[in-house]
C-alpha positions in Angstrom: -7.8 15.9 39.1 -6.9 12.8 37.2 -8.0 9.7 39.2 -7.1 6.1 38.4 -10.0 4.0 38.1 -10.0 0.9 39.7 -11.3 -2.0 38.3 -11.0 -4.8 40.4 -9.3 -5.4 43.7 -6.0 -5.1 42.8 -6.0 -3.3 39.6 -6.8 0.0 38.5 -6.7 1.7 34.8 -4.3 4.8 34.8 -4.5 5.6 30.7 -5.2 8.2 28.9 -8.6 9.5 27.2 -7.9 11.2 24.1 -11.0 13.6 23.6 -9.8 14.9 20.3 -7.9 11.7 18.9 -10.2 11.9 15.0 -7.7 9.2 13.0 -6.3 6.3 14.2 -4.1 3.9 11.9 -6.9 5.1 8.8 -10.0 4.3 11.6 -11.9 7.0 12.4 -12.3 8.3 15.3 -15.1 10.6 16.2 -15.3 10.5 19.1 -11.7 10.1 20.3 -9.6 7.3 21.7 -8.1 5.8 24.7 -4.4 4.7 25.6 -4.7 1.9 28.4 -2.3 1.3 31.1 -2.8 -0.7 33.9 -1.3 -0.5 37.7 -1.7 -3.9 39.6 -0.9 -3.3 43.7 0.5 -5.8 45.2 3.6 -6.7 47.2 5.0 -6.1 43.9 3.5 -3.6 41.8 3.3 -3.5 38.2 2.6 -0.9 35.7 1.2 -3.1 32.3 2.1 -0.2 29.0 2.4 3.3 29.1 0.7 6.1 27.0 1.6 7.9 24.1 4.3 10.9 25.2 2.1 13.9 25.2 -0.1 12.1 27.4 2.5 11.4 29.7 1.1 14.4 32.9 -2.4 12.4 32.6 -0.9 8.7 33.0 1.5 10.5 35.5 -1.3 11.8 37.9 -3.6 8.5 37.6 -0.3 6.5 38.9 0.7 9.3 42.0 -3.6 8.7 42.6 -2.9 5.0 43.6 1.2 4.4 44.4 4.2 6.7 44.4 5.7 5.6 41.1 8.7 4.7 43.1 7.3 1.7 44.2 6.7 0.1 40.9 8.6 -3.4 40.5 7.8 -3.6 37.1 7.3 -2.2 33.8 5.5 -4.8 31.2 5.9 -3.7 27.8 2.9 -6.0 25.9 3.2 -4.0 22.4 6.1 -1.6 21.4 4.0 0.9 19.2 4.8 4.5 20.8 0.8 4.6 21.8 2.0 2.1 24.0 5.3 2.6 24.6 5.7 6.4 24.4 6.6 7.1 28.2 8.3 4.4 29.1 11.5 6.6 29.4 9.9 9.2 31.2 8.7 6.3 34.1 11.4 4.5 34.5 13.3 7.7 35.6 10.4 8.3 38.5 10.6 4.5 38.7 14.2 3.7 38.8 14.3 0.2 39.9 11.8 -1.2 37.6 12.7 -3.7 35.0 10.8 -3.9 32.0 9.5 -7.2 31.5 9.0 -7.8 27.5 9.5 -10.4 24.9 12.8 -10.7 23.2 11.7 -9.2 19.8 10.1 -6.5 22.0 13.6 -5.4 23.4 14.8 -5.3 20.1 12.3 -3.1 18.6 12.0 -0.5 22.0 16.0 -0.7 22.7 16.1 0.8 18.2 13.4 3.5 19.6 14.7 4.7 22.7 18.2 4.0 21.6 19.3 6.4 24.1 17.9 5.4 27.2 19.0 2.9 29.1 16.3 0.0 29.7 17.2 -2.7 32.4 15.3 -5.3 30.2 13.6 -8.6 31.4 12.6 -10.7 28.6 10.0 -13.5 28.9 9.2 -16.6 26.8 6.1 -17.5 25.8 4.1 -19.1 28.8 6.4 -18.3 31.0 5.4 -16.7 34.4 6.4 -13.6 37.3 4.6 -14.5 40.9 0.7 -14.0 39.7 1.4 -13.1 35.9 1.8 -15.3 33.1 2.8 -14.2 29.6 1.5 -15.4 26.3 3.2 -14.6 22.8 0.6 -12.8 20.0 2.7 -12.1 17.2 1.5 -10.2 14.4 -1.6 -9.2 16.7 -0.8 -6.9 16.1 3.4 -6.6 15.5 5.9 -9.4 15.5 6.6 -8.9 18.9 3.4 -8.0 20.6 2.0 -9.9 24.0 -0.9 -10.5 25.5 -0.6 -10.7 30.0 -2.7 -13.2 31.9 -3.5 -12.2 35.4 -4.3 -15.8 36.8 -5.8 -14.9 40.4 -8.4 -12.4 39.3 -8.8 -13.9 35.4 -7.7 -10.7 33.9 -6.5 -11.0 30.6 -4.5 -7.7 29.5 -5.1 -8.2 26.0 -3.4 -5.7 24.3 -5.1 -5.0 20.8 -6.5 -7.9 20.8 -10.3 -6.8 21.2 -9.7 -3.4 21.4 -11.7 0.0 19.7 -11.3 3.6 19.8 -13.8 5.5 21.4 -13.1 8.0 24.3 -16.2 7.3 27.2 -14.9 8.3 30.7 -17.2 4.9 31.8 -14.5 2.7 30.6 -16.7 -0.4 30.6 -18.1 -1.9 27.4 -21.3 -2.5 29.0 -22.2 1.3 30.0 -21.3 2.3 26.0 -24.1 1.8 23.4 -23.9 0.0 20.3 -19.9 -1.2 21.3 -20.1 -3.7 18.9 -20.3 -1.3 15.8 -16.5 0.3 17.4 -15.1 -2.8 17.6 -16.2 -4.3 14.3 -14.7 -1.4 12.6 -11.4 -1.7 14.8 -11.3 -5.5 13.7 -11.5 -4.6 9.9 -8.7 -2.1 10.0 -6.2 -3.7 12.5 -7.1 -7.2 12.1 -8.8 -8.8 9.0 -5.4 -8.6 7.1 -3.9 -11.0 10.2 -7.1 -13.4 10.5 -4.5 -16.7 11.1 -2.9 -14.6 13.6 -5.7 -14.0 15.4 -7.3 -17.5 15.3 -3.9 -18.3 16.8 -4.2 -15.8 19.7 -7.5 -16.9 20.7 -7.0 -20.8 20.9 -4.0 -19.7 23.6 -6.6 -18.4 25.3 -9.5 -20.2 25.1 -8.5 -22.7 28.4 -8.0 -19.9 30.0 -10.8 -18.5 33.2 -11.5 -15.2 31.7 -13.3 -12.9 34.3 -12.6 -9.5 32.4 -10.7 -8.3 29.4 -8.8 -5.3 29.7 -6.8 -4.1 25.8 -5.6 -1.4 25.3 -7.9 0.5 23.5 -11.1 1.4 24.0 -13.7 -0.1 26.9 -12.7 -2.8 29.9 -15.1 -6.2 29.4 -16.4 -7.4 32.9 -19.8 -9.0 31.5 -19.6 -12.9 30.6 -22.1 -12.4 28.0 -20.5 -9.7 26.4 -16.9 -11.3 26.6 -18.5 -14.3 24.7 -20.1 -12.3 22.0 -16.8 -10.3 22.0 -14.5 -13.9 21.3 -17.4 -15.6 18.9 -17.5 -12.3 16.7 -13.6 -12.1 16.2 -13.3 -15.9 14.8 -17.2 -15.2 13.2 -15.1 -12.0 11.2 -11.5 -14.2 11.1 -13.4 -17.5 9.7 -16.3 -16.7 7.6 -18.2 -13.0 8.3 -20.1 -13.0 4.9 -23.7 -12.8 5.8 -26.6 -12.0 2.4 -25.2 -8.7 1.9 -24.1 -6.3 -0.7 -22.0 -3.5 -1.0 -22.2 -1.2 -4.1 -19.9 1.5 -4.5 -19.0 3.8 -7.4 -17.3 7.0 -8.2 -18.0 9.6 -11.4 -18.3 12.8 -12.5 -21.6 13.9 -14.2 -23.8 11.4 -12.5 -23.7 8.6 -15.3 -22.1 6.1 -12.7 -24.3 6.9 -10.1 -27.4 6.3 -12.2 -26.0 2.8 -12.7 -25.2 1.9 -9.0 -28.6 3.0 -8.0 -30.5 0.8 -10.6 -28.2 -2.1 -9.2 -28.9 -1.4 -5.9 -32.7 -1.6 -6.4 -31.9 -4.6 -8.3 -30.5 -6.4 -5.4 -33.0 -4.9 -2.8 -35.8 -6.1 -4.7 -34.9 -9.5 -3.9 -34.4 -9.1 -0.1 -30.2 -8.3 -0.2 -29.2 -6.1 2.6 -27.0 -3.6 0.1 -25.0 -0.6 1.3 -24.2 1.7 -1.7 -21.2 4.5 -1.4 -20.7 7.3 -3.3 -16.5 7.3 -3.6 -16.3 11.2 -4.9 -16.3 12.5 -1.9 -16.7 10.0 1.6 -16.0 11.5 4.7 -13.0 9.4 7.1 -15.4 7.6 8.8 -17.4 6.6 5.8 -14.2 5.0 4.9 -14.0 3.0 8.2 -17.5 2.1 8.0 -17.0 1.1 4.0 -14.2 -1.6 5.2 -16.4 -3.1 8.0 -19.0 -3.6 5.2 -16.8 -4.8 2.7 -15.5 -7.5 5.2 -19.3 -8.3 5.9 -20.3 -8.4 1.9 -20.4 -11.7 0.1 -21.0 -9.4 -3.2 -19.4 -6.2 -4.4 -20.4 -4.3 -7.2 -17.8 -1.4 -8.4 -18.2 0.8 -10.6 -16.1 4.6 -12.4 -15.9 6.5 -15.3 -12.9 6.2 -17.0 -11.2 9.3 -16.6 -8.5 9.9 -19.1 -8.1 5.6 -20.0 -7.9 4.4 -16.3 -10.2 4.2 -13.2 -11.6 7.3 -11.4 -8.5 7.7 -8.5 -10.7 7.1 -5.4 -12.2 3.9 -6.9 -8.0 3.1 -6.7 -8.0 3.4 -3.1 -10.9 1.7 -2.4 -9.4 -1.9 -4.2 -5.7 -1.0 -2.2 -8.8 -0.6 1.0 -10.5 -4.0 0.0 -6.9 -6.0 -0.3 -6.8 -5.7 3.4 -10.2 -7.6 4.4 -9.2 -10.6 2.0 -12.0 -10.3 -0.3 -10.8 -13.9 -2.0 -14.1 -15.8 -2.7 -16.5 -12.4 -2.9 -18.6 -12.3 -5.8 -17.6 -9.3 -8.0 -19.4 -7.3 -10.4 -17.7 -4.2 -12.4 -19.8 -1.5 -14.2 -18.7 2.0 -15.5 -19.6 4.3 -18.0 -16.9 6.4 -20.3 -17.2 9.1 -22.8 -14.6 8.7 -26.0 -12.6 5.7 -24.7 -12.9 3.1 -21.7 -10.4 1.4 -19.6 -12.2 1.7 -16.1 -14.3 -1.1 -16.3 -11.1 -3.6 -17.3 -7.9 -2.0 -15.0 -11.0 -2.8 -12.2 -11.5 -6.2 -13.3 -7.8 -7.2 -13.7 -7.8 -5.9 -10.1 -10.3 -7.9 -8.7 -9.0 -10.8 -10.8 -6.1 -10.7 -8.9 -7.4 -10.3 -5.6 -9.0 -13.8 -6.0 -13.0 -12.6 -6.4 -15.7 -14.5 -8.9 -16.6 -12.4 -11.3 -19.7 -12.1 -13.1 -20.0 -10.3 -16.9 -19.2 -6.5 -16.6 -21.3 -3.9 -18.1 -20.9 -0.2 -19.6 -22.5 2.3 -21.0 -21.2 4.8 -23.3 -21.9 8.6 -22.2 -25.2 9.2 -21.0 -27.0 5.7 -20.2 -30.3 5.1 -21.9 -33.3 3.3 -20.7 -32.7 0.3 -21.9 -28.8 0.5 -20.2 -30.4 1.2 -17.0 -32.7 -1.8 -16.9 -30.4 -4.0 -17.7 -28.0 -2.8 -14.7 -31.5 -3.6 -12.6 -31.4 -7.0 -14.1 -27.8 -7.5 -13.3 -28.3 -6.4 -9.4 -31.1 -9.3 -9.4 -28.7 -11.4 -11.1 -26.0 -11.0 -8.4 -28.7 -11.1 -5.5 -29.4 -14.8 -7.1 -25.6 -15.3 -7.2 -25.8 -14.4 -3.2 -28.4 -16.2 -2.5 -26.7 -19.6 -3.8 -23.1 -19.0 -1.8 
């Protein structure tokens, strides 16, 4: 039977675990995903989000575990994404004298995707406040309308995606799940890098506030004060400045020329002490890809390098620079290598990329067909160069 869990006096989780959830947004997802919803009891109760509609029977028997859904006062709608939002029509019929609490935008957007249900609305202003709840705006954290809830007896902050991940553990607390950090690093680079003002905004609302647990929407509940401080000092470490002496080398070909190159710059830039991830773009499974953007946020060097296949770059190379747009590389050190056969092209459509994503470029290098010796030192000599380059940032 599906049981609520409760997670502090008053309040108890009744989401979703979604075992088999393997993509979410572009993030991997291994091993699955959850949907949060929160009940709060009280002499009003309140139901924070709902879960996505398939889900609905799950969410449904967590609720009936705790309170006859009939009794809910309220229905507070923090983000209107249908991961969130998906059952509100289906609980409001169960509870039929709820409102749903929201902000104004947040109307707008759920009354254009339920256009045909009726939803007795209550919007809310930023800061403003319902018996123990208080409300705090968060746009573009990760929509324009998105909110974060603030429960001020118990210090619960219902964060919504705001330090969130994706990993199904029936636990449901961060401090019970190894290596957490590594999920919500790779949630952050996905969701979050391309809104880093946003978030810096979000978190000084919050920063006054006594946080005793943070409960989002996704992924593991944070009771710990140790872990809820790492949590807040890694999202403006990664929204202010999360280079560390690290390189990131990745390449894509099809007779091995390329790969030849990236390895010889990779030992370059090891031999000076660079922590340097290389990727092979052929073929990278999804979650390579998620863990390729946490590194790329991470690097303060990138080295990328193709074949030119038929005058332009090899087409996974492609989505890799549409992938590195959204961590706002701007300031990165770039380097572009490449070998090609009876015409280039690679090596410069990558460089006028990078160009206009705002990097600082050092010389490019090719090699023509096979690459010699000689070619293959002097990419060696090029990874030590941009290790130096590192090492003076």
């Amino acid at each position: 039977m599906k049981k609520a869990i409760k997670i502090s006096d008053s309040v108890y989780w009744v989401g979703a675990l979604d075992w088999s959830l393997r993509n979410f947004h572009g993030i991997a997802t291994p091993e699955g995903g959850t949907y949060n919803a929160y009940l709060i009891i009280g002499e009003e109760n309140f139901l924070i989000d709902t879960v996505k509609p398939e889900f609905f029977n799950e969410h449904l028997k967590r609720i009936t575990s705790v309170v006859n859904p009939s009794k809910i006062s309220y229905v507070i709608s923090n983000h209107s994404e249908i991961d969130h939002s998906g059952s509100i029509p289906e609980i409001l019929k169960l509870a039929d004298k709820a409102k749903l609490i929201t902000t104004e935008k947040g109307k707008e957007y759920l009354s254009r995707i339920f256009f045909n249900v009726n939803i007795p609305f209550l919007t809310v202003r930023d800061g403003e406040e319902i018996g123990d709840l208080k409300f705090i705006d968060a746009p573009m954290l990760h929509w324009p309308e998105t909110m974060m809830t603030y429960m001020k007896s118990e210090g619960i902050l219902f964060s919504c995606d705001l330090f969130g991940a994706q990993i199904a553990d029936s636990r449901m607390f961060a401090e019970l799940i190894p290596n957490i950090m590594d999920y919500v690093k790779r949630y952050y680079a996905f969701i979050f890098r391309p809104f880093t003002h946003a978030v810096l905004n979000g978190i000084k609302k919050i920063e006054n506030l006594k946080i005793n647990m943070i409960a989002p929407s996704h992924g593991p509940i944070w009771r710990t004060q140790t872990q809820i401080k790492e949590l807040m000092e890694n999202y403006v470490k990664w929204s202010v400045n999360p280079e560390k002496e690290k390189a990131v080398v990745l390449y894509a070909g099809i007779w091995g020329e390329t790969r030849k190159m990236a390895e010889a710059i990779a030992d370059g830039l090891s031999s000076l002490n660079i922590e340097t991830k290389i990727y092979d773009l052929t073929d990278l499974t999804l979650i390579q890809w998620s863990d390729l953007m946490a590194d790329l946020m991470e690097a303060k060097a990138l080295a990328i390098g193709s074949n030119t296949l038929i005058g332009q770059m090899f087409p996974t190379v492609k989505v890799a620079l549409q992938l590195l747009k959204y961590i706002n590389p701007k300031g990165k050190i770039g380097f572009v290598f490449g070998s090609y056969g009876w015409v280039g092209g690679a090596v410069k459509a990558i460089e006028n990329e990078l160009k206009n994503m705002g990097l600082n470029l050092i010389e490019s290098f090719e090699a023509q067909f096979t690459p010699n010796e000689n070619d293959i030192k002097k990419c060696f000599m090029l990874g030590e160069e941009l290790a130096k380059k590192i090492k003076e940032v």
